[in-house]
C-alpha positions as CSV (number, residue, x, y, z in Angstrom):
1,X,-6.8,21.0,5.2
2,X,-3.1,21.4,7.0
3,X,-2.8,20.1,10.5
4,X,0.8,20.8,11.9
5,X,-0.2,20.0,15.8
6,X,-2.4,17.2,16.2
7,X,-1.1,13.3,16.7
8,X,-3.0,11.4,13.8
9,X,-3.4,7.4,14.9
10,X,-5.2,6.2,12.3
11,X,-5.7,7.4,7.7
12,X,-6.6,5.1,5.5
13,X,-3.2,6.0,3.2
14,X,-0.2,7.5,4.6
15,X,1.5,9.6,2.0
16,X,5.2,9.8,3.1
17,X,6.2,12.8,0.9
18,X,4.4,16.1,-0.3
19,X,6.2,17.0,-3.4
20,X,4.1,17.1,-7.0
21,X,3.6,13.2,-6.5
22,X,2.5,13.3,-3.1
23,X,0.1,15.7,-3.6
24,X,-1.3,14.7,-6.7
25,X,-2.2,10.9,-5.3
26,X,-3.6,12.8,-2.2
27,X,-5.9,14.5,-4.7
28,X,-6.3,11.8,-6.8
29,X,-8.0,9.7,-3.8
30,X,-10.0,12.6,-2.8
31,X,-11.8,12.9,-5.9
32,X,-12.4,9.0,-5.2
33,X,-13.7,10.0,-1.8
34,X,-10.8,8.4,0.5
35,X,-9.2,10.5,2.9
36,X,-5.3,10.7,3.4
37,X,-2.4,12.5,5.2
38,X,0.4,13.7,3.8
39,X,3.7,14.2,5.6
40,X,6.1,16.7,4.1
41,X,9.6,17.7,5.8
42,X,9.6,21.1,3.9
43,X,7.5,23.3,5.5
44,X,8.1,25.9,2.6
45,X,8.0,26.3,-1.3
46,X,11.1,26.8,-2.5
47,X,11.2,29.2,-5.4
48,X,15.0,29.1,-5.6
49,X,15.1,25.9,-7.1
50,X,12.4,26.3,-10.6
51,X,13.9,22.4,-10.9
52,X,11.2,21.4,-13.5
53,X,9.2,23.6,-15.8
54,X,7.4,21.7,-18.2
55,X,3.9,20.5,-17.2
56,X,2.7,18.1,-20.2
57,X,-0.3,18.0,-22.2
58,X,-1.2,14.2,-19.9
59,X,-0.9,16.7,-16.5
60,X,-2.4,19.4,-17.7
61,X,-5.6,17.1,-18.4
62,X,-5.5,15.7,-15.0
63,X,-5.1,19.2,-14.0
64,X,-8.6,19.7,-15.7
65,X,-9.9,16.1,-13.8
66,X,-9.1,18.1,-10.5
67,X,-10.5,21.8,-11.8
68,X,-6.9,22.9,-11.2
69,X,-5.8,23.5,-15.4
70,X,-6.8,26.7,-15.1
71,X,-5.4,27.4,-11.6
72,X,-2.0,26.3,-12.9
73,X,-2.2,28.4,-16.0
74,X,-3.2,31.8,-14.3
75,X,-0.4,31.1,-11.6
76,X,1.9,30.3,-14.0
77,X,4.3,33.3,-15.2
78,X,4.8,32.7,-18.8
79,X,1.4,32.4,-20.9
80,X,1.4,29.7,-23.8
81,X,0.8,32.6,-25.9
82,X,4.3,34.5,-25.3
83,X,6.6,31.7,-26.7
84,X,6.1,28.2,-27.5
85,X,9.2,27.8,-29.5
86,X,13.0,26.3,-28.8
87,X,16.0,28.3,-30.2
88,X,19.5,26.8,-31.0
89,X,21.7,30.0,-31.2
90,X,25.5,30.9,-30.9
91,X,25.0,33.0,-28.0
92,X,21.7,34.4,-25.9
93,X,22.5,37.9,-28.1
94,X,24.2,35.8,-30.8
95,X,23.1,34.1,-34.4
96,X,19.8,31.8,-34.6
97,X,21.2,28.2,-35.5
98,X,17.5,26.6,-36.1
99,X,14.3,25.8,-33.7
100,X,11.5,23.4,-33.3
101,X,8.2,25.5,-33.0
102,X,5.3,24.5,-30.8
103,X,7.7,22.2,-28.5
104,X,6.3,20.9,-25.2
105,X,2.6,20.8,-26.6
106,X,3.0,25.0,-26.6
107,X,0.6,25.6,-29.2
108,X,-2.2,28.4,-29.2
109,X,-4.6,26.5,-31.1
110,X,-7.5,24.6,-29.8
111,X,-5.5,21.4,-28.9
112,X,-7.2,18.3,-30.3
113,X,-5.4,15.2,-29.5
114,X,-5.8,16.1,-25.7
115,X,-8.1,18.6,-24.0
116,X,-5.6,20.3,-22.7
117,X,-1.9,22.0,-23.9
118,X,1.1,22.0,-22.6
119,X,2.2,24.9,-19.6
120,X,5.7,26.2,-19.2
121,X,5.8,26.7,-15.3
122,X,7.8,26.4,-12.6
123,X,7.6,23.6,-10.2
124,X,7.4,25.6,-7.2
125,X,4.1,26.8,-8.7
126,X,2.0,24.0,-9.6
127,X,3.3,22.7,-6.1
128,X,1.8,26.1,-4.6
129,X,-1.2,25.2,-6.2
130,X,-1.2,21.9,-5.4
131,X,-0.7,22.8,-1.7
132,X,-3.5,25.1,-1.4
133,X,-6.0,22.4,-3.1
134,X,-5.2,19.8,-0.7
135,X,-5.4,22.7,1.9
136,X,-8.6,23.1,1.0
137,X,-10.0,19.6,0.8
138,X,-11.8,18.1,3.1
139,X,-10.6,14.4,2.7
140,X,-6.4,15.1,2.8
141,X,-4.7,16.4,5.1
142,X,-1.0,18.3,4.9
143,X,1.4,18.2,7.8
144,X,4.3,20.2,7.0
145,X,8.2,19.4,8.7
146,X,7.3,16.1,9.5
147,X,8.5,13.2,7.9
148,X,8.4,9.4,7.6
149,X,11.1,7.5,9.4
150,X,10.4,4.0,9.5
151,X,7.9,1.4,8.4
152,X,6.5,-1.8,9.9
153,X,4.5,-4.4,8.6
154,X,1.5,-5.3,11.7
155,X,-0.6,-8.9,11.2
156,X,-3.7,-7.5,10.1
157,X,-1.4,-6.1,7.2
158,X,-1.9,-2.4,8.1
159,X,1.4,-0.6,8.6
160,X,2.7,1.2,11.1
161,X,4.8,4.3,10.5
162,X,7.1,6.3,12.7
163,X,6.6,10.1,11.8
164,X,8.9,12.3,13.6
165,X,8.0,16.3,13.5
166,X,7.1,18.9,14.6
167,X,7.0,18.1,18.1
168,X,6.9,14.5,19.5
169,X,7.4,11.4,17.7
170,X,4.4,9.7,16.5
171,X,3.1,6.8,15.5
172,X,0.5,6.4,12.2
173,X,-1.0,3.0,11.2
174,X,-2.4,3.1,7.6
175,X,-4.3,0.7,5.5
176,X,-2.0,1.7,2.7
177,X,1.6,3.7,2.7
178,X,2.5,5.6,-0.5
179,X,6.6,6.2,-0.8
180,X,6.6,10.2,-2.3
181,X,9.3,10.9,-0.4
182,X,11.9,11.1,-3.4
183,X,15.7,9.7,-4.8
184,X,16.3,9.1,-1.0
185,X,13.5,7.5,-0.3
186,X,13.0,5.5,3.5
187,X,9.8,4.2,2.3
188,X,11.6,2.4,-0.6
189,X,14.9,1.5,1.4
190,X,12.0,0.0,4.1
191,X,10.5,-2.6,1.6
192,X,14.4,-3.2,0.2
193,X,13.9,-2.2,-3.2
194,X,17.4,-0.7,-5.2
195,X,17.7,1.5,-7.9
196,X,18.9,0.2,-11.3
197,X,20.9,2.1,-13.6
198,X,23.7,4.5,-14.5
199,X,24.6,8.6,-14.1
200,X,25.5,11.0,-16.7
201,X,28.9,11.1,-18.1
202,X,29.2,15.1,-17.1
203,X,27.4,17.3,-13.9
204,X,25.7,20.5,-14.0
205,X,24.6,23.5,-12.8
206,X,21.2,25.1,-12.4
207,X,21.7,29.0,-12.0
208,X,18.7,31.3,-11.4
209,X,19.6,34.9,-11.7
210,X,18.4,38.3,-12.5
211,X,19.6,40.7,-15.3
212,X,17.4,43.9,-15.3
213,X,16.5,44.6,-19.7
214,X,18.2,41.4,-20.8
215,X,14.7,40.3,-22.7
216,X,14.8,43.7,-24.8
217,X,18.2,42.6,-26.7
218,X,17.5,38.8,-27.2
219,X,17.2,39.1,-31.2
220,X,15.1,35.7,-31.0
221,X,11.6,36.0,-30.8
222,X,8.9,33.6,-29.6
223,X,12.0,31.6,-27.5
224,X,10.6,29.9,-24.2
225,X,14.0,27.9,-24.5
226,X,17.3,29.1,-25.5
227,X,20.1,26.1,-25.9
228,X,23.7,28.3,-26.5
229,X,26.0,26.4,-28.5
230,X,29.2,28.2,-28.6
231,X,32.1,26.4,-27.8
232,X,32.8,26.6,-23.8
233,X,29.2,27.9,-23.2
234,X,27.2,25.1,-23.9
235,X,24.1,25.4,-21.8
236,X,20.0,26.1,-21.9
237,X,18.8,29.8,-20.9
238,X,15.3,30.3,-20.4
239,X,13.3,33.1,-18.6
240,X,11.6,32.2,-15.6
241,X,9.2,35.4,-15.5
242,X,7.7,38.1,-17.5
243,X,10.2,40.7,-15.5
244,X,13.8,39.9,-15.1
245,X,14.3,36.5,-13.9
246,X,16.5,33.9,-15.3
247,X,16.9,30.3,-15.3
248,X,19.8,28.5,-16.7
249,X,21.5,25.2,-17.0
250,X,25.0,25.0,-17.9
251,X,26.7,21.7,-19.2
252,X,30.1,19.8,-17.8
253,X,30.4,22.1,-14.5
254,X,31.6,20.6,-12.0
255,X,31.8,22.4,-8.5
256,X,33.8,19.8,-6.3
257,X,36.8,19.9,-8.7
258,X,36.9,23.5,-10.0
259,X,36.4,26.9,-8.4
260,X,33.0,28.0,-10.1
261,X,32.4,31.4,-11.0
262,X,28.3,31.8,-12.0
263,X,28.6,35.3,-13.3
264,X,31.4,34.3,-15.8
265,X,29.3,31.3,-16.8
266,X,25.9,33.4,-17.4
267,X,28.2,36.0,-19.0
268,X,29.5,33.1,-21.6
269,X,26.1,32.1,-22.1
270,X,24.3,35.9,-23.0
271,X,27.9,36.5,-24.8
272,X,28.0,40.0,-23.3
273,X,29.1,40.7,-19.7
274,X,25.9,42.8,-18.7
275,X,25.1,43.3,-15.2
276,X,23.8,40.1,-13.9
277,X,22.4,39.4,-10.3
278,X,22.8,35.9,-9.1
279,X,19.8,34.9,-7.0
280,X,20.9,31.1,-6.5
281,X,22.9,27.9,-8.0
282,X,22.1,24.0,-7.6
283,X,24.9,21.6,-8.8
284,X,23.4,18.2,-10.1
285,X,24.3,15.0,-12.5
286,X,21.7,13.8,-14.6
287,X,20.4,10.2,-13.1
288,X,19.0,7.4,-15.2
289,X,17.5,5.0,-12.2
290,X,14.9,2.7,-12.1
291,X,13.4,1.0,-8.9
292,X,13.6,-3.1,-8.9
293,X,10.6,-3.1,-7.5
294,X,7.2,-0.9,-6.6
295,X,5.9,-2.6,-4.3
296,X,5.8,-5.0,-1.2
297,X,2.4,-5.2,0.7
298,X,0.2,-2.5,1.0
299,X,3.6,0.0,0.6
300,X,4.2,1.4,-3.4
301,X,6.6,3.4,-4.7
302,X,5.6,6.8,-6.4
303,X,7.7,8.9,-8.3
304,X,11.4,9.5,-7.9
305,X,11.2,7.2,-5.2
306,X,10.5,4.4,-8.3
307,X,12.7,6.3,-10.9
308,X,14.9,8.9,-11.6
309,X,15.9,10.4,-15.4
310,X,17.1,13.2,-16.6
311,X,15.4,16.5,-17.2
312,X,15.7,16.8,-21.3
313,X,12.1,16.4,-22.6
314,X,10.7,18.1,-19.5
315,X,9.2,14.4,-18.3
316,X,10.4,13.7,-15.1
317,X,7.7,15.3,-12.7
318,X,4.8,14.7,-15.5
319,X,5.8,10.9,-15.3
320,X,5.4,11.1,-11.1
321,X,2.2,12.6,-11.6
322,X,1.3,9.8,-13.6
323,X,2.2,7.4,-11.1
324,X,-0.1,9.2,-8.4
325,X,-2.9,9.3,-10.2
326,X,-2.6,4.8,-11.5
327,X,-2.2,3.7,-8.0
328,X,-4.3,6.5,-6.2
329,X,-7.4,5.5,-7.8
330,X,-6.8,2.2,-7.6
331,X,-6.2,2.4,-4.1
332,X,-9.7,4.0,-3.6
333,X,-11.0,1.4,-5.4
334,X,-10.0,-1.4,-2.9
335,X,-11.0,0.9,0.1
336,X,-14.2,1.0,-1.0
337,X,-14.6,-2.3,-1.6
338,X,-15.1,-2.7,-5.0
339,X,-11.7,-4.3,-6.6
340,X,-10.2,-7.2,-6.6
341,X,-6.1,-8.5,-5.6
342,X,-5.4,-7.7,-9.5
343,X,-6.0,-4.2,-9.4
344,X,-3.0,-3.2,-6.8
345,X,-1.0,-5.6,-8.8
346,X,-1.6,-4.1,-11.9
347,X,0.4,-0.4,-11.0
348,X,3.5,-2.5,-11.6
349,X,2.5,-3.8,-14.0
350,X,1.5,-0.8,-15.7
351,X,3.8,1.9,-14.7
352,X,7.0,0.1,-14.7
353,X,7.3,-0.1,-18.1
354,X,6.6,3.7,-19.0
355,X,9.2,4.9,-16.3
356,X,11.9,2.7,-18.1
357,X,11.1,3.8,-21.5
358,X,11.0,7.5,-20.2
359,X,14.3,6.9,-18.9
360,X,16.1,5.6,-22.4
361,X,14.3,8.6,-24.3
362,X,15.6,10.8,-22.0
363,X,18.8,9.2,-21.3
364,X,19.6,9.0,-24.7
365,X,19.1,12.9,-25.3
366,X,21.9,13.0,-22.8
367,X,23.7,12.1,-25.4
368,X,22.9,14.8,-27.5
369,X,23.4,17.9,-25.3
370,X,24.4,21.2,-26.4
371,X,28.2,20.9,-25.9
372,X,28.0,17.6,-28.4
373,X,27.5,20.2,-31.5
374,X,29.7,23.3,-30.0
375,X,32.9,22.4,-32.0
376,X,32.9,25.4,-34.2
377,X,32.9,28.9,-34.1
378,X,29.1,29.3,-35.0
379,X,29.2,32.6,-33.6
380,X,31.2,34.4,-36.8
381,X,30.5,35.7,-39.9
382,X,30.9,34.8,-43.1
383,X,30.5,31.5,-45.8
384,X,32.5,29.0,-42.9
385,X,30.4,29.9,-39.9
386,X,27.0,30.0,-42.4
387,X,28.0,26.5,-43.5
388,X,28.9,25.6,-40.0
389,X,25.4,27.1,-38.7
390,X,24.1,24.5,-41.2
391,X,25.7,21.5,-40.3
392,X,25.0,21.8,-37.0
393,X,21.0,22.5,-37.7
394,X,21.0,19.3,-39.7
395,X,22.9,17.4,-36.8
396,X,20.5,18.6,-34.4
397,X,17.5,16.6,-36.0
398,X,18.0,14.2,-33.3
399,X,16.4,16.7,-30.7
400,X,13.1,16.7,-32.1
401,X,12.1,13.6,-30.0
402,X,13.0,15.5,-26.9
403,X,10.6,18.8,-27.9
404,X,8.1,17.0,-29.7
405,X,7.4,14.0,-27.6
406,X,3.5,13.3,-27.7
407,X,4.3,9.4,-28.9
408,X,5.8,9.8,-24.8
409,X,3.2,11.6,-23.6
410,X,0.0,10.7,-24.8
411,X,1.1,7.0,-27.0
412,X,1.9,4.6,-24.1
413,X,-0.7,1.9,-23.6
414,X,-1.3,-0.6,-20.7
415,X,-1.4,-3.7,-23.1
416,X,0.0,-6.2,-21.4
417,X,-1.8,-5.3,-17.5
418,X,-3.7,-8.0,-15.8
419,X,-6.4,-6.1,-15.6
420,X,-6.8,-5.1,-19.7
421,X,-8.9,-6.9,-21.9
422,X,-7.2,-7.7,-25.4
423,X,-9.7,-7.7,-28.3
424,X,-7.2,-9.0,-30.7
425,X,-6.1,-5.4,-32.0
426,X,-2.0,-4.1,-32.4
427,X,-1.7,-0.9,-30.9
428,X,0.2,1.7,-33.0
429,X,3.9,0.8,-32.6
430,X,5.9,3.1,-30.1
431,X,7.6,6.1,-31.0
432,X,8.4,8.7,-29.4
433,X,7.5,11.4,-31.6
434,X,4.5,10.9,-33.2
435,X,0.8,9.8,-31.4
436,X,-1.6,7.8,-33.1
437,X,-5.1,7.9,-31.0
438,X,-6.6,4.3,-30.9
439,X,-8.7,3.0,-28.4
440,X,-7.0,-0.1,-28.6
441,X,-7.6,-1.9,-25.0
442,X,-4.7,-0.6,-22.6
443,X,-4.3,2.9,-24.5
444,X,-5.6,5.9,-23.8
445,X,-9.0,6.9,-25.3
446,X,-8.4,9.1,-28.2
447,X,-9.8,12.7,-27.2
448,X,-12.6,14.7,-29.3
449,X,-15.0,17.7,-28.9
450,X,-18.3,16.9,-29.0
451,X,-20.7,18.6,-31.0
452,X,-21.9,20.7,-28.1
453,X,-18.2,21.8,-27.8
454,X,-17.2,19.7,-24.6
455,X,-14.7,17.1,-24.7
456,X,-15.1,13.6,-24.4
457,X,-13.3,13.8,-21.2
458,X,-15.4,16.2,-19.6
459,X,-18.4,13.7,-19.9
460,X,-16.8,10.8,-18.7
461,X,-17.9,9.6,-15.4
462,X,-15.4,9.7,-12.3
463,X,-14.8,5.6,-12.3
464,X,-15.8,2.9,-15.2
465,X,-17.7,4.5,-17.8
466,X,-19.4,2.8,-21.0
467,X,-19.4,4.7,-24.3
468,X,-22.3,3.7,-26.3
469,X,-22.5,5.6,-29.6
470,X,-25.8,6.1,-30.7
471,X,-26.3,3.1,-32.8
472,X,-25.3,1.1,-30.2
473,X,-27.7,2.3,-27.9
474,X,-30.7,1.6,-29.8
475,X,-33.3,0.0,-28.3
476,X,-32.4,-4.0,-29.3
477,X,-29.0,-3.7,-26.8
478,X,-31.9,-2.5,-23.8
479,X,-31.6,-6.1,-22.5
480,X,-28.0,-6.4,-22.8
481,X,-27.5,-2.9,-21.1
482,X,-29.8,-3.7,-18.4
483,X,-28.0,-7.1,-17.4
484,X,-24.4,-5.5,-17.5
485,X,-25.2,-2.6,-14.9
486,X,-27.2,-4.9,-12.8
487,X,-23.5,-7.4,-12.6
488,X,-21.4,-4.0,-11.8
489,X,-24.4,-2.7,-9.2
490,X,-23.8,-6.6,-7.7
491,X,-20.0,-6.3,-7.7
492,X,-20.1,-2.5,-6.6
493,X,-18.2,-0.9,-9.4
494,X,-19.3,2.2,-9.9
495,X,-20.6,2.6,-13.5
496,X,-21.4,5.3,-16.0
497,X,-23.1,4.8,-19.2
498,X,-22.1,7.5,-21.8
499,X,-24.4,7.8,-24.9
500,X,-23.3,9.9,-27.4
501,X,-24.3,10.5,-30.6
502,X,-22.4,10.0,-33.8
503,X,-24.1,11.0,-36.8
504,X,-21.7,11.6,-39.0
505,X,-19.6,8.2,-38.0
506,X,-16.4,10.3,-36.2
507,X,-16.6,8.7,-33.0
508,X,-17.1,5.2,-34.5
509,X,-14.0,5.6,-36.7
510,X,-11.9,6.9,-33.6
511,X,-13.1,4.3,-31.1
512,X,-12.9,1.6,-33.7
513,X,-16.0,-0.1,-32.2
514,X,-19.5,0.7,-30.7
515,X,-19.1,0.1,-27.1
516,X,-15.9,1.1,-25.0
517,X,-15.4,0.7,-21.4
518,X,-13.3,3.6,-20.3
519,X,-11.4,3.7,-16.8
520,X,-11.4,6.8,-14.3
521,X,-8.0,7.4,-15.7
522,X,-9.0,7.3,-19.2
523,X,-7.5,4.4,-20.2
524,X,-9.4,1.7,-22.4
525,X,-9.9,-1.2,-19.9
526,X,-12.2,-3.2,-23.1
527,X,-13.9,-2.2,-26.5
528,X,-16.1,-4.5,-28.3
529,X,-19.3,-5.0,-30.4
530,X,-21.1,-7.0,-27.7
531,X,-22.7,-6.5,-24.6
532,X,-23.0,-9.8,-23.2
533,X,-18.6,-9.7,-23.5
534,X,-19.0,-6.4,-21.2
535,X,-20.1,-8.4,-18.0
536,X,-17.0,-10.3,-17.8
537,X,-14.8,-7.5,-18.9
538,X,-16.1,-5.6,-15.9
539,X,-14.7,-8.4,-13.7
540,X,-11.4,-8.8,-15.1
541,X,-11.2,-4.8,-15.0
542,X,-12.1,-4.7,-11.5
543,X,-9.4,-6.8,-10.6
544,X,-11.1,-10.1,-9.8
């Protein structure tokens, strides 16, 4: 719901920001059942700034968590099925170099490694969406043009925030504070926490504009990215809509030394001067920051308020979301009186460690932008520019980890948390690139349909859940079973116990054991082949 006018004294978690994280952890805690308030300065979407595009095959399933996937993907203006593919090329109307197909988790099969794909969209429009669900629920609530100005710490260790707009100054005192509020954040400055880190070597500039027909003589088909390579018009095109509107990015602008002219630069990138409409421009310089700390109290840092990287790979916003949903649900776990000190602890902990291997991934295709490879005159004919076409394909191998990152996405396991229980297992070592499902304790659990044609995921329960495959379940482990949900009914954790069966021995090869406890994140808190090891894994997951 969306209260603009009314003082609010007293939420159990302030939400100082309502961009994509702010939102998210605001639903996050609703589908916990804990209530929230977000404050947000803008009191409108701006669509003039797309910023991010990619939503990732991880958002897109918490998305589904929320009933919002499909939401997103009938809002959204490009379908997965247009294009799903990334074109190297001389020019927009120019020569093909090479592409990656499928990039982003664009695919039009049935995905299987997640239940969900990947969705080209704009970030105004999954925050639209976003908006109107926590509009519409009744545990958040969304004041627009207000924002967080400063913190205090009281001795009951609630905090007290000053919230200044629209109309008087107010004061909110919140069990918990959740810093949203971006690169700038107050909430981190308040708990003095610094960034870490370095900028990109050269700025840019994101131009949205309009060029009526354009679409009809791009010779590429199947393109949701274009990255232009010729030399002085190095840059990413990409279309924003099905109708006539443009985004583009173009490399080693900078406005505050050099009079910029954004028709000339679109112009270089299409490689013909056709009539072009610019709708808007946003100068920028690609930030690889990481937050010294996330917490202090009952205030954490979410999002770009913990870490900034650059936008190659699309991971930025998916990574915030990410954060929102670790510490919202955790959050609503202490609320409600079921988790123990180690839980809060274990966002740190946890999330840390994926923002700063987010950041070298992406950092490092910095690296490797367009203008790196634009030395040659790939945009002529004959046996040179065909051999320089090829060169520069082979050279551009090192771009697949940014277009085909689901070792990023869907491979990054909570293995050393407080609040994971090793069985002895190596998870599959990190890369970037490629995903190996293992319900190794910490990772995430490995998706699959079921026979009736749900996922896995859709059957889980909305906190701790235990798999038992049907084995497992038989009527020997009845004593076992009964003593493990009696401890989590006498510590108050919500449990779910999953029996599935497994027949043909799928599920017991992909879990790699008969009993899993799974966490409302979908993470793998323990596995094991005993019962009586459960109980005490259900503490240690808790947090106690």
């Amino acid at each position: 719901m969306t209260d603009n006018a009314s003082e609010v004294a007293r939420t159990p978690v302030l939400i100082a920001g309502g961009g994509p994280s702010g939102l998210a952890a605001a639903l996050e805690l609703a589908h916990h059942g804990v209530a929230s308030l977000v404050v947000e300065p803008r009191v409108d979407v701006d669509a003039e700034r797309p910023r991010a595009k990619t939503t990732n095959a991880r958002t897109m399933t918490h998305l589904r968590r929320w009933g919002l996937a499909d939401e997103v993907r009938a809002a959204s203006p490009l379908p997965v099925e247009w294009a799903q593919d990334i074109v190297f090329c001389s020019t927009l109307l120019g020569h093909e170099i090479t592409r990656f197909e499928n990039g982003f988790q664009l695919d039009v099969a049935t995905p299987t490694l997640a239940p969900e794909r990947g969705q080209q969209a704009p970030q105004p429009v999954v925050e639209t969406v976003l908006r109107a669900a926590v509009q519409r629920s009744e545990l958040a609530t969304l004041q627009l043009g207000a924002r967080v100005t400063s913190l205090e710490e009281l001795a009951d260790g609630t905090v007290r925030a000053t919230v200044e707009g629209p109309g008087p100054t107010r004061t909110v005192v919140a069990d918990y504070v959740l810093g949203c509020d971006g690169g700038a954040s107050v909430v981190r400055e308040s708990i003095g926490a610094r960034f870490e880190g370095t900028s990109g070597e050269r700025p840019n500039l994101s131009i949205l504009f309009r060029a009526p027909g354009l679409a009809e003589w791009v010779p590429f088909d199947g393109a949701v990215h274009h990255w232009v390579m010729a030399p002085g018009a190095a840059g990413i095109v990409g279309r924003l809509d099905l109708a006539d509107t443009w985004w583009a990015i173009v490399q080693g602008v900078d406005v505050r030394d050099e009079e910029v002219d954004a028709t000339a630069l679109v112009h270089r990138l299409i490689g013909e001067p056709i009539p072009v409409e610019i709708i808007a421009t946003d100068p920028w310089v690609a930030r690889m920051l990481l937050s010294d700390s996330y917490r202090k109290g009952r205030v954490f840092l979410v999002g770009d308020a913990a870490h900034l990287n650059p936008p190659w790979g699309g991971h930025g916003y998916n990574t915030c979301i990410g954060d929102a949903v670790n510490i919202a649900w955790k959050i609503a776990a202490t609320l409600r009186g079921w988790a123990g000190p180690q839980l809060l602890d274990s966002y740190e902990a946890e999330r840390r460690p994926v923002a700063a291997r987010t950041i070298a991934e992406a950092g490092a295709q910095e690296k490797a932008l367009a203008h790196h490879f634009s030395t040659v005159e790939i945009g002529q004919e004959g046996p040179v520019a065909e051999e320089a076409r090829r060169r520069t394909a082979e050279a551009l191998a090192v771009k697949k980890s940014e277009f085909h990152s689901l070792g990023l996405v869907l491979g990054y396991a909570y293995t050393d948390s407080p609040v994971i229980i090793p069985d002895g297992s190596t998870p599959p070592a990190e890369d970037p690139v490629e995903y190996v499902p293992t319900a190794c304790p910490g990772a995430l659990l490995p998706h699959a349909w079921l026979g009736d044609g749900r996922s896995l995921y859709d059957v889980l329960g909305p906190e701790y859940t235990l798999v038992l495959l049907d084995a497992a379940g038989s009527s020997r482990h009845t004593a076992e079973l009964d003593a493990l949900t009696a401890k989590a009914a006498e510590l108050g954790v919500p449990l779910t116990v999953l029996r599935l069966s497994d027949t043909g021995g799928t599920l017991g090869s992909l879990l790699g054991g008969p009993f899993v406890l799974v966490r409302p994140d979908q993470h793998v808190a323990w596995r094991g082949g005993d019962l009586a090891n459960a109980e005490k894994a259900i503490d240690i997951a808790a947090g106690w």
